[in-house]
N, C-alpha and C positions, 0 to 999 in steps of 0.2 A: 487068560484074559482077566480076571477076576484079580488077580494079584497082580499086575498090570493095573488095573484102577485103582487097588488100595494105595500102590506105589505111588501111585498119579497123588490120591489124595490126601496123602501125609505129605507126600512134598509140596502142594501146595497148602496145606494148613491155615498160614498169616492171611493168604486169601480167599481162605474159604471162610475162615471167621468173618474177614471184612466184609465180604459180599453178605453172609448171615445179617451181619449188623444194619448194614443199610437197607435189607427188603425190613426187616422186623421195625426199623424206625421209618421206611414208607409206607408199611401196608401191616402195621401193629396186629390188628383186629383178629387171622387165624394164630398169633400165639400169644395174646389175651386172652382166649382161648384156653389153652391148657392151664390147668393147674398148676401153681405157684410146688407143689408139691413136690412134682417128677424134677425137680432141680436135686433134691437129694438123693434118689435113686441112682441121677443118670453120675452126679460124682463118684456116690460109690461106686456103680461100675469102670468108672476110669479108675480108680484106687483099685478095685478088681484088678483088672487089667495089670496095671504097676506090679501086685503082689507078683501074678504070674513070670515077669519078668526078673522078680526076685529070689536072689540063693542063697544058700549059705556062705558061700563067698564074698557077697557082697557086703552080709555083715560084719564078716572078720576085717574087711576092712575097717573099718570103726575102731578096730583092739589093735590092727598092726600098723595102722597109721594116724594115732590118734590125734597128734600137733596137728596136722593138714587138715583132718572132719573138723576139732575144737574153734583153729583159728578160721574156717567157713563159714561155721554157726553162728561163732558170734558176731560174725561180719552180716548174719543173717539177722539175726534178731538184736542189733543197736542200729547198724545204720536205715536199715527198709521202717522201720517204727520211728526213726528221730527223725527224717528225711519227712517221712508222709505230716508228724504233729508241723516240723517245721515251715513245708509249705504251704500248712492250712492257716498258720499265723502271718506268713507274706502276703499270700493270694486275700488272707481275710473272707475265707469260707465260712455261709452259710451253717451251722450245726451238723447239721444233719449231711451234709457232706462232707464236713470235714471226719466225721466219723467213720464215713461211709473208705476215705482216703485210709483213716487209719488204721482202719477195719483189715485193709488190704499190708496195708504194711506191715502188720503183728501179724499175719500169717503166715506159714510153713513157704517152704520154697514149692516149685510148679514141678506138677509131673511131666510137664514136656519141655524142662530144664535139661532133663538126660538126653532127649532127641536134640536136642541145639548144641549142646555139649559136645554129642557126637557128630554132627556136623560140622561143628566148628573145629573137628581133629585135638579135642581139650583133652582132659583127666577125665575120660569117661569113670574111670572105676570111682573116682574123687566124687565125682557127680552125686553118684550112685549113693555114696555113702554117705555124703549130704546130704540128699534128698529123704534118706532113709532115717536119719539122725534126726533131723527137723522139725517131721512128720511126730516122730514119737515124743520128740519135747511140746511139740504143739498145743498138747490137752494142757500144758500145764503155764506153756509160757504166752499162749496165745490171748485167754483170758484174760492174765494177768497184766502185761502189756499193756488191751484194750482199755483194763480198767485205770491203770498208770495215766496213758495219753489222751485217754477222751471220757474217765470217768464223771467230769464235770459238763460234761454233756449230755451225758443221759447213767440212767442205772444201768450196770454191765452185772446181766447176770454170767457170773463168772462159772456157775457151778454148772448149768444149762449148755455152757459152750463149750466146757470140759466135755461133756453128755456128747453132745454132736458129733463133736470132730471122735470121740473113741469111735461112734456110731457107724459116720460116716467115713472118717479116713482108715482106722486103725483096723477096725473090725474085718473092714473088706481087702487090705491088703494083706491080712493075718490069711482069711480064706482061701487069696488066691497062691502064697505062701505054701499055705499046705495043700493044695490042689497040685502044685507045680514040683512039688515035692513027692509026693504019693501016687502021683498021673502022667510021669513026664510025654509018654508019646502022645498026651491029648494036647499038652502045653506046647509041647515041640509046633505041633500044627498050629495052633490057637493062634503062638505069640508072634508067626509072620503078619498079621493080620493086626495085630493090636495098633499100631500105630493110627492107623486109617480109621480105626475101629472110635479110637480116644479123640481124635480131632471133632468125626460129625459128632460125639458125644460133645466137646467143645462148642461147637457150633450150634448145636442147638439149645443149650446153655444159655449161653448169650442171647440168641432171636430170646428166648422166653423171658427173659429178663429185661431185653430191651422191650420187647411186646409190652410188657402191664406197666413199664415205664417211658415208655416213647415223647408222650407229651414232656413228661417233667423236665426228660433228657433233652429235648429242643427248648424250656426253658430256663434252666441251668446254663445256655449257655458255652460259648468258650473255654470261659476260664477253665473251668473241671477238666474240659480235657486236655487243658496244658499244662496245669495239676499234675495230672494222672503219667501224663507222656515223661515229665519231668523229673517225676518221680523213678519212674524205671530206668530213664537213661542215666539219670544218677546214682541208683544202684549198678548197672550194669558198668560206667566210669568206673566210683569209688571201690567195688568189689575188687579192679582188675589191680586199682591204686595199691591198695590194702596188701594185694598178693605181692606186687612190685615192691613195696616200702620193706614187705620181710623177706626179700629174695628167693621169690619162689619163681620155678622154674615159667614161660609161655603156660606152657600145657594148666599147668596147675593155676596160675593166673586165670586163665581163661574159664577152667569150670568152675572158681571161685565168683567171678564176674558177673556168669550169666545165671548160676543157683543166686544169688542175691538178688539178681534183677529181676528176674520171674520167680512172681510169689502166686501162690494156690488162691486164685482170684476168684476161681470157681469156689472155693471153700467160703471167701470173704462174701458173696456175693448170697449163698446159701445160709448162714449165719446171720448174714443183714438181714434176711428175710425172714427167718423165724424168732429170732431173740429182740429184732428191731422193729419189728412193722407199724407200729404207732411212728415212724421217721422212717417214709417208703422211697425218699430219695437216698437212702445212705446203702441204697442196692446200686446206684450208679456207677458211683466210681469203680465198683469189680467188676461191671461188666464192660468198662472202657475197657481196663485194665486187660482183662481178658481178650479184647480184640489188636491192642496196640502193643501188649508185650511178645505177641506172635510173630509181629511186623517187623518188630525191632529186633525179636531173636535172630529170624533170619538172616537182617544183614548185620546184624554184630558176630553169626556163623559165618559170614562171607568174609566180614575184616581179619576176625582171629586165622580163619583157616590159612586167607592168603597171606597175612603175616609170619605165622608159621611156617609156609615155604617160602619166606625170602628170608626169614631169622635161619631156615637151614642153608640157603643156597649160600648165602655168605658165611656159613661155617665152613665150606663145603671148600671156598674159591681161597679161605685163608689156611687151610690145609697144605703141609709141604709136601 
């Protein structure tokens, strides 16, 4: 029964966020409440989590398929950071949002990139090694980025964000790393479970974020969230573009697409809040982010997958 409900609630995920999203913007008050704090515990335990699910195999992909991770990454970190300064120059965003936009775009791809990836029948292993690749350039390209595309917007402590993300992304996936490594029959059990496990960690994310930002977020407006929406489905477009223009196979198209599209909004979201808090609305956009890139994995898993079987069914019908 118990793995029956996690099943239940990793597959619905996109709707568990959004329903989180809309009680915390109706009824803010019990998660303004919690402390702004528990937003960095509960990432790293989804970066926990992550590590568990990571092997040594996973890294060699990195060294035995290195054109496919290189050409990922930098599809990760040029177009999610040019895409977010760009829209915040159309839309004519506020400062403080638009940082908030770009915050999200200069960061690493999403942990639940791999879960969409696998849904969507992509390059799980591609995923993997994306995600893993990302993550570790992160401390270095994440600040630096920020400081590049919205340095004029506020001081970017660059050395501070380095600190965090080792803190909170590296630190904890290294942990579960070597737990998963030195523990397997605990891991074995653990990682049925993590899926379910990382989403209400998501979910509750977001309520807390949207909780001590509720107001702001009903007066921001629109725009932001078509900003935000914008932004992703433009990454998750131009990623699959990018794969098609160097003839790379569906499969590989696909987990390029949806790693670019879902970026670690939880991290941007965490970051806004400690390095930015004098600019308390530049937490908004990660935690749209976070609700509407769930939404959108989904059915961009539903398009690739069925694509997928009708790209085979017509291999299949021109066979002699």
């Amino acid at each position: 029964m118990l793995k029956q409900i996690c099943d239940f609630i990793a597959k619905w995920m996109g709707a568990l966020v959004l329903l989180g999203a809309v009680v915390a913007v109706l009824f803010p008050a019990p998660f303004a409440s919690v402390g702004t704090w528990v937003i960095n515990p509960m990432l790293g335990l989804i970066m926990f989590g992550m590590g568990l699910t990571l092997s040594p195999q996973d890294f060699r992909i990195v060294f035995s398929r290195p054109k496919d991770v290189i050409i990922g990454c930098l599809a990760q970190f040029s177009v999610m950071p040019f895409m977010a300064w760009l829209l915040t120059k159309v839309f004519a965003l506020p400062d403080e949002l638009a940082l908030g936009v770009i915050l999200v775009g200069c960061c690493p791809g999403g942990t639940a990139s791999n879960v969409i990836t696998y849904l969507a029948k992509g390059d799980l292993a591609l995923s993997v090694g994306m995600t893993a690749s990302s993550t570790v350039l992160a401390p270095i390209l994440t600040p630096l980025l920020t400081w590049l595309m919205a340095g004029k917007y506020v001081d970017v402590d660059t050395l501070g964000m380095l600190q965090s993300i080792v803190y909170v992304v590296i630190g904890p996936i290294v942990a579960g790393f070597l737990i998963q490594h030195y523990l397997p029959q605990f891991t074995k059990k653990a990682v049925a479970y993590l899926p379910a496990f990382s989403s209400l960690m998501i979910a509750l994310t977001v309520c807390v974020v949207i909780g001590h930002n509720a107001s702001r977020l009903l007066s921001g407006g629109m725009v932001v969230v078509l900003v935000v929406m914008l932004h992703n489905v433009s990454g998750l477009f131009l990623g699959y573009g990018i794969g098609r223009l160097l003839g790379l196979s569906h499969d590989k198209r696909t987990a390029i697409s949806i790693e670019v599209g879902m970026q670690n909004s939880g991290l941007a979201s965490s970051l806004a809040t400690i390095h930015f808090a004098a600019y308390p609305m530049a937490t908004i956009p990660g935690a749209i982010f976070s609700v509407w890139h769930n939404i959108s994995g989904a059915l961009a898993a539903r398009i690739y997958s069925t694509g997928k079987h009708e790209a085979r069914s017509i291999c299949q019908d021109v066979e002699p």
